[in-house]
N, C-alpha and C positions, 0 to 999 in steps of 0.2 A: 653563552649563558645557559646554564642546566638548570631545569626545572626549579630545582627551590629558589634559583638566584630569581625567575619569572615571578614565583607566589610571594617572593617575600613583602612586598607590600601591599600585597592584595589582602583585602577582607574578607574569611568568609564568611559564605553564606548563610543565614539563617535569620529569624524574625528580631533578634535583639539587633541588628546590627542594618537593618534596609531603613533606618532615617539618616546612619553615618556611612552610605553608601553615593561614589560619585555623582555631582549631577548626570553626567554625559550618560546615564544610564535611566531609564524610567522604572518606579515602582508602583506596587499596588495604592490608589488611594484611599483605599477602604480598610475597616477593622474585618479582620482574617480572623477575630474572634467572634465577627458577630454573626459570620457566614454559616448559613446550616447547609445540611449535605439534602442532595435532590438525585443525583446522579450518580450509579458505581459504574466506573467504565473500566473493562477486563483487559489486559493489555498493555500497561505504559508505555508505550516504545515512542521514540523520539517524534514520529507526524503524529499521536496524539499528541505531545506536549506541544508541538506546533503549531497546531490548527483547532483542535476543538477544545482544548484546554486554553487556548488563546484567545480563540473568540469570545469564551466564559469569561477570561479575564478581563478582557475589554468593555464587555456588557457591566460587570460588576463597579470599576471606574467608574461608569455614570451612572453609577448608583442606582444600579435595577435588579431585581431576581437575586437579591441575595440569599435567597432560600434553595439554590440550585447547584450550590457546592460540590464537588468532586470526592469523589471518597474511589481508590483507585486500587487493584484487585489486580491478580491472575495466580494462574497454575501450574508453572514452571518453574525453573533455577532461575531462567535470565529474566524473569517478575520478581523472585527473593533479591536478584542480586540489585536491580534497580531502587526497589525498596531499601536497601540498608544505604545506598549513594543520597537516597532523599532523605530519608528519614534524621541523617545529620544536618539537614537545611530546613526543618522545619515542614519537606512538602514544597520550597521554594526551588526554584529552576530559574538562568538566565537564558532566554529569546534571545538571537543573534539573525539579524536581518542582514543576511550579505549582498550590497549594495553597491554594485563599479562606482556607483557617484556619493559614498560612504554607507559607510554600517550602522546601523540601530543596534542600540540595546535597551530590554525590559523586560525587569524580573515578571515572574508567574506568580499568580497566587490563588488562582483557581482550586487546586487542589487542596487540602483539607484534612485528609488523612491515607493512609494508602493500608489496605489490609493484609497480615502475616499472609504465605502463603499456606492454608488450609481452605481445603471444600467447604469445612462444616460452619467455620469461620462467616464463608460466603453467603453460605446457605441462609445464614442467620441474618446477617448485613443485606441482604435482597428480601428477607421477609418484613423489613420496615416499613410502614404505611410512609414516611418520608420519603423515600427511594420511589419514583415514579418513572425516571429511566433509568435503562438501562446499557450503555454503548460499549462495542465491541470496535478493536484490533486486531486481530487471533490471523493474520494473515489469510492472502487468498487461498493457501493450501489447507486451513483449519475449519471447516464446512461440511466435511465426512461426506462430499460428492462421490459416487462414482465412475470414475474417470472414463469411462467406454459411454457410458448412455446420457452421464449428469445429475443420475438419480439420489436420494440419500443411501449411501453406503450402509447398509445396515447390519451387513457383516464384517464389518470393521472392528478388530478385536477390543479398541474402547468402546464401542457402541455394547458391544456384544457383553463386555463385564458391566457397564452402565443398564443394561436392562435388566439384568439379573440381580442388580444391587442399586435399585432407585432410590436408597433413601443414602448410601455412603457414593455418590457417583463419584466420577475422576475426571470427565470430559466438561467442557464451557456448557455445552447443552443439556448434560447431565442434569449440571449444579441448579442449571438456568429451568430448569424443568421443577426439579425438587420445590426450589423457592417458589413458582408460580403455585403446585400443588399446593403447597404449606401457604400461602397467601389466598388460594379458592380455600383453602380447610375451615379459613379463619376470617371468611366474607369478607377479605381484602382488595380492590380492584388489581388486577395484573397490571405490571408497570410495562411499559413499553420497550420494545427490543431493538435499538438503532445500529445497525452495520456500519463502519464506518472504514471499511476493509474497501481496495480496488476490485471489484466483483462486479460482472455484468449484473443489476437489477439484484444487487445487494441484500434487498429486505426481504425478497421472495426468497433468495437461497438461505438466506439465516430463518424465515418460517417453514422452509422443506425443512432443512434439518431438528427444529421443535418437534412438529408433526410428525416429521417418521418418526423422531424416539417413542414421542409421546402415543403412538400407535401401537410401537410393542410392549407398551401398558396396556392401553385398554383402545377400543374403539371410541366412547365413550370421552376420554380425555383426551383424542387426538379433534374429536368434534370441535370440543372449549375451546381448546388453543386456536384454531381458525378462526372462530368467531369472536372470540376475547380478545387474545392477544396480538398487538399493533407494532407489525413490524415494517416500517416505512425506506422505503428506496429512495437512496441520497449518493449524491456525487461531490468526491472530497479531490481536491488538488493541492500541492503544495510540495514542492519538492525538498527532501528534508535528509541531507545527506547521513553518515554516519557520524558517531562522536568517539575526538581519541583526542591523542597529547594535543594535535594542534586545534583541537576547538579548543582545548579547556586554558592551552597556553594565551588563544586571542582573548579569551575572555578575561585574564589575569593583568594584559598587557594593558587594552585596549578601556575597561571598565573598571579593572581594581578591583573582580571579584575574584575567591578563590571557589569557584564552582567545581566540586566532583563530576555534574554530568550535566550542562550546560547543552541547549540546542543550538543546531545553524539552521538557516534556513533561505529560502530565497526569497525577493520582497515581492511575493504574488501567495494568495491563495483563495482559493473557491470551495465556495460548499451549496452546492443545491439539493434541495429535500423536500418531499412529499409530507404535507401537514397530516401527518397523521400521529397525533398524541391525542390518544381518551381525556389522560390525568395531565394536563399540559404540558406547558413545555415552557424555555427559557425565552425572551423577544428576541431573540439568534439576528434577527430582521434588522434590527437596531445598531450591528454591528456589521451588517452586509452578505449574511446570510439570505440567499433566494428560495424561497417557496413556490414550489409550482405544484402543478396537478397532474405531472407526468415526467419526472426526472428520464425515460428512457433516452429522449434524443441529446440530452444534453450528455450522458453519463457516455452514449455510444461514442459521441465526436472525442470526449477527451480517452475514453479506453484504445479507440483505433490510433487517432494522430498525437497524445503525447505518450501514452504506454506504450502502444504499436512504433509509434517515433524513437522511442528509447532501446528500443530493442532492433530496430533498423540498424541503425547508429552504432550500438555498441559493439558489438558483433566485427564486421568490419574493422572497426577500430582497434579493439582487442586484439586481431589476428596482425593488425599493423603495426602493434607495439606503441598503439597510442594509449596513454595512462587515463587524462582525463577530458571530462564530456567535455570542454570545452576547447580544447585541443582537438577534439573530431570536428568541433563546428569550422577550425579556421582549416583542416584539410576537403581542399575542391575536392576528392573524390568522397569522399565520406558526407560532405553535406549537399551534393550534390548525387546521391543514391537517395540519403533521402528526401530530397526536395522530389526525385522524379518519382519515386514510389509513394509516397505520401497524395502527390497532386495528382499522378497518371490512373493509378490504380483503389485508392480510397475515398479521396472526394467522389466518386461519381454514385460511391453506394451508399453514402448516406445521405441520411435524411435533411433536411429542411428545416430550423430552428429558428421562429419569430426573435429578430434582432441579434443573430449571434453568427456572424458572416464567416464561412470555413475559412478563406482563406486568410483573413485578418488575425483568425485563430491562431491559423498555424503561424503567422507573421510572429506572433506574440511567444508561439511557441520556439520558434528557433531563437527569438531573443532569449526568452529563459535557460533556454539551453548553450548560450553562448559567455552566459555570467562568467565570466575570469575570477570572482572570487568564490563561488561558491567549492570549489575543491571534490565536485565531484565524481568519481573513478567510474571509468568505462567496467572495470570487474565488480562493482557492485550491482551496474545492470544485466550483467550477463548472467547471476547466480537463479537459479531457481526455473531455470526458464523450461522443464517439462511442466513446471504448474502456471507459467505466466504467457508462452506462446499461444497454448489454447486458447485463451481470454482475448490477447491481445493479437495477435496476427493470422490464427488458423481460422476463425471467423469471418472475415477479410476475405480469405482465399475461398472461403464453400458460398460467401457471398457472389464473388464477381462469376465463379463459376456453375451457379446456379443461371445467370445470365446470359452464359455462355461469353462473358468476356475473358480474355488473355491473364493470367497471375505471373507472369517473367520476374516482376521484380519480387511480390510476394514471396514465391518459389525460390529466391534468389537468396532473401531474407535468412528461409529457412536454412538453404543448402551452409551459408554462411555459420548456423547455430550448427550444423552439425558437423562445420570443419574448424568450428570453435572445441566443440567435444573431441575430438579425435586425440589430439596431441600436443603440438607447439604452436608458436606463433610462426610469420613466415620468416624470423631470425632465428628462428631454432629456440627457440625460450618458450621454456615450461608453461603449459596454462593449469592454471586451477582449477577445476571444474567442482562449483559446489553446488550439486542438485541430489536431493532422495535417491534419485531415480540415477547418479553419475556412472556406474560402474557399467550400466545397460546402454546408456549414452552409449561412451566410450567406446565398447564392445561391438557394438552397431556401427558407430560414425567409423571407426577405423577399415569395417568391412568393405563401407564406400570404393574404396580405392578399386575394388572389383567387382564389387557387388552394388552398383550406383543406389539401389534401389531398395535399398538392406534397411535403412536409417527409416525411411515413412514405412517399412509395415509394420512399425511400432502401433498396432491397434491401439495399445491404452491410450497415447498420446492422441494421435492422429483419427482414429473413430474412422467414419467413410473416408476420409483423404487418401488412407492409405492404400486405396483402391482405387483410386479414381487415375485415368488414364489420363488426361489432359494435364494433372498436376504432377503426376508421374513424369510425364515428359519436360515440361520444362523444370521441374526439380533436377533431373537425372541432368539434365544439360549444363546447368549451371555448376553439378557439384563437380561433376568429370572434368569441366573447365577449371574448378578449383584446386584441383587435383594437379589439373597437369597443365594448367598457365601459371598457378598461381594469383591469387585475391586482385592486385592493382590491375593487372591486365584483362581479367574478366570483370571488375567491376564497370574498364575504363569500354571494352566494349558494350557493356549494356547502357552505357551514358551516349555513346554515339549514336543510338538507336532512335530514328527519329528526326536526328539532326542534319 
């Protein structure tokens, strides 16, 4: 059956047609005309539609905060190109909960309008006194960090045209700066700044980077932004794989819609957040959204055991010619690295969290990561991993080593990304390496084979690591065995370690 033979009885999507759309699928029960916008969130990518665009949808169903509608924005090709998919549905999107004991579907309708890609556009659309937040996706790599100290990047060459041209910027913080200006010009209260990106303590790094733009203006305006402007630290979970032929074909098959860009997702997600909205906010609470008064320990447990867990996992797997994550869960060596590094090596550094039990966590977390339907590829987790290791697993390692405990499998983790970068898999099949930073990967991981030690003095990466002798040593250990036993046989001794 070829694609049109799939859509041909599908409906699509758009606002004339969600009363002649199947039951087996849930719609908005609210008027989409009577919603006003509250929120620009900069970004579209499939875990916003997933998660905070769904929470919004669900709050609006019982009939709450309809004045907090979506009006959705960014600065790229791949924001134009999402735009033109929506913008034939009205703004509408099908939710797909993939579920081993069946699938959910329900339309979105949260969103409301979505803006052309222009700054100036933006700029305008953020100077509305309506618009009280403001939420970001811009990934973990879009924060103009410093990669050696953490700092804001302030010689970073958008930074650098962004200073010199504050009222046409080109950067998220740019725009995000200008608008706040243009709203202090106009004794408008600044609307709030919510990170909604995987990011250690999120809201502080999306307020470093305000602050330092807003510094090489003036002293004066980097002051305001501190004390004005509310940028709250929150923890999002939701695992939200890619969209291609076969989301859009279940969607066609399974509900009878013809959706352009339809989500999947898996049936779990979390959002914990620190109350901090000046100009309020939506009852988030009402649909199972958690508010605390210190998202750190919650955000650290899932950044180390499900981020740090995903990059465990993948890695291995990739080099095994395993496709996807759920296929690494059912091979014994692959969930059995990380069961031992996950509970050997990172339970013992974290923290303590009133009613949230690690290991039940993680219990929950290898169920999710076992979903058979969710379809999704061990080379999606592997991509980007000079901006995702730092966050998630090099942390980890300057922790237990601060302690003076042992990093073997930490170190093992790594040696695995960097003989992921090198070349093939261990059948001799091509890998792909898509990172910024892949050609320098490469260049490095391949030196290993003689130079064990070549891959961590990647300072940008690695920062003190790659100096540090303890980690040195068993990094070097592991990669040389990867080298010259090969992945199975060195993983299967570091599992006998103990036993």
């Amino acid at each position: 059956m070829d694609k049109s033979d799939k859509k041909a009885g599908a409906s699509p999507l758009n606002s004339e047609s969600l009363s002649s759309l199947e039951q087996s699928v849930s719609t908005p029960n609210y008027d989409r005309g009577a919603i006003s916008p509250g929120i620009v969130h900069i970004g579209v990518g499939n875990f916003h539609r997933a998660h905070q665009a769904f929470y919004l949808d669900q709050l609006f169903n019982l009939g709450m905060d309809h004045d907090w509608g979506i009006i959705g924005a960014g600065i790229t090709s791949s924001d134009q190109a999402m735009r033109q998919r929506l913008s034939k549905q009205d703004w509408l999107y099908t939710v797909v909960e993939l579920d081993p004991q069946g699938d959910s579907g329900q339309v979105c309708g949260s969103m409301i309008d979505f803006l052309p890609v222009d700054p100036q556009l933006l700029i305008e659309q953020l100077s509305d006194p309506a618009i009280r937040i403001v939420s970001l996706t811009i990934t973990e790599g879009g924060y103009f960090r410093d990669e050696k100290n953490g700092e804001f990047n302030r010689n970073h060459s958008e930074i650098v045209y962004d200073r010199r041209h504050p009222e046409t910027p080109k950067t998220v913080f740019g725009i995000l700066l200008a608008a706040l200006v243009k709203r202090r010009h106009h004794s408008l209260p600044p609307f709030t700044v919510m990170s909604c990106d995987n990011l250690p303590h999120n809201g502080a790094v999306t307020q470093q980077a305000l602050v330092g733009l807003a510094a090489l203006q003036s002293k004066e305006l980097a002051s305001w932004v501190v004390s004005e402007v509310s940028c709250p630290n929150g923890m999002v979970d939701c695992i939200t794989p890619a969209t291609g032929a076969r989301e859009r074909d279940l969607v066609a098959e399974k509900f009878g819609i013809d959706d352009e860009s339809p989500v999947v997702c898996e049936p779990y997600r979390q959002w914990v957040l620190e109350d901090r909205f000046p100009q309020g906010r939506p009852q988030w609470e009402k649909v199972g959204v958690e508010f605390v008064d210190d998202v750190a320990p919650y955000e650290l447990m899932k950044l180390r055991v499900l981020n740090g867990g995903h990059a465990t996992l993948s890695y291995p797997a990739a080099l095994l010619g395993i496709e996807y994550v759920h296929e690494a869960m059912e091979n014994d060596l692959v969930a059995g690295f990380l069961r031992k590094v996950i509970e050997e090596e990172v339970f013992p550094i974290l923290p303590l969290v009133d009613g949230f039990e690690p290991h039940g966590y993680f219990d929950k977390v290898r169920e999710r990561f076992s979903n058979t339907r969710m379809g999704d590829t061990t080379a999606r987790l592997c991509i980007d991993g000079s901006n995702r290791q730092p966050k998630f697993i090099l942390p980890s390692i300057a922790d237990r080593l601060a302690l003076g405990s042992p990093v073997q499998g930490l170190a093992m983790e790594v040696a695995l990304w960097c003989r992921y970068c090198a070349t093939n898999d261990e059948a001799g099949s091509p890998l792909q390496l898509f990172d910024e930073k892949g050609v320098q990967l490469r260049q490095k991981a391949l030196l290993t084979r003689d130079e064990p030690l070549a891959f961590i003095e990647l300072e940008a990466i690695f920062g003190a690591l790659s100096t540090n002798v303890e980690f040195a040593k068993y990094f070097s250990e592991s990669i040389t065995s990867l080298w010259q036993n090969g992945v199975m046989v060195t993983m299967k001794n570091y599992l006998s370690l103990g036993n």
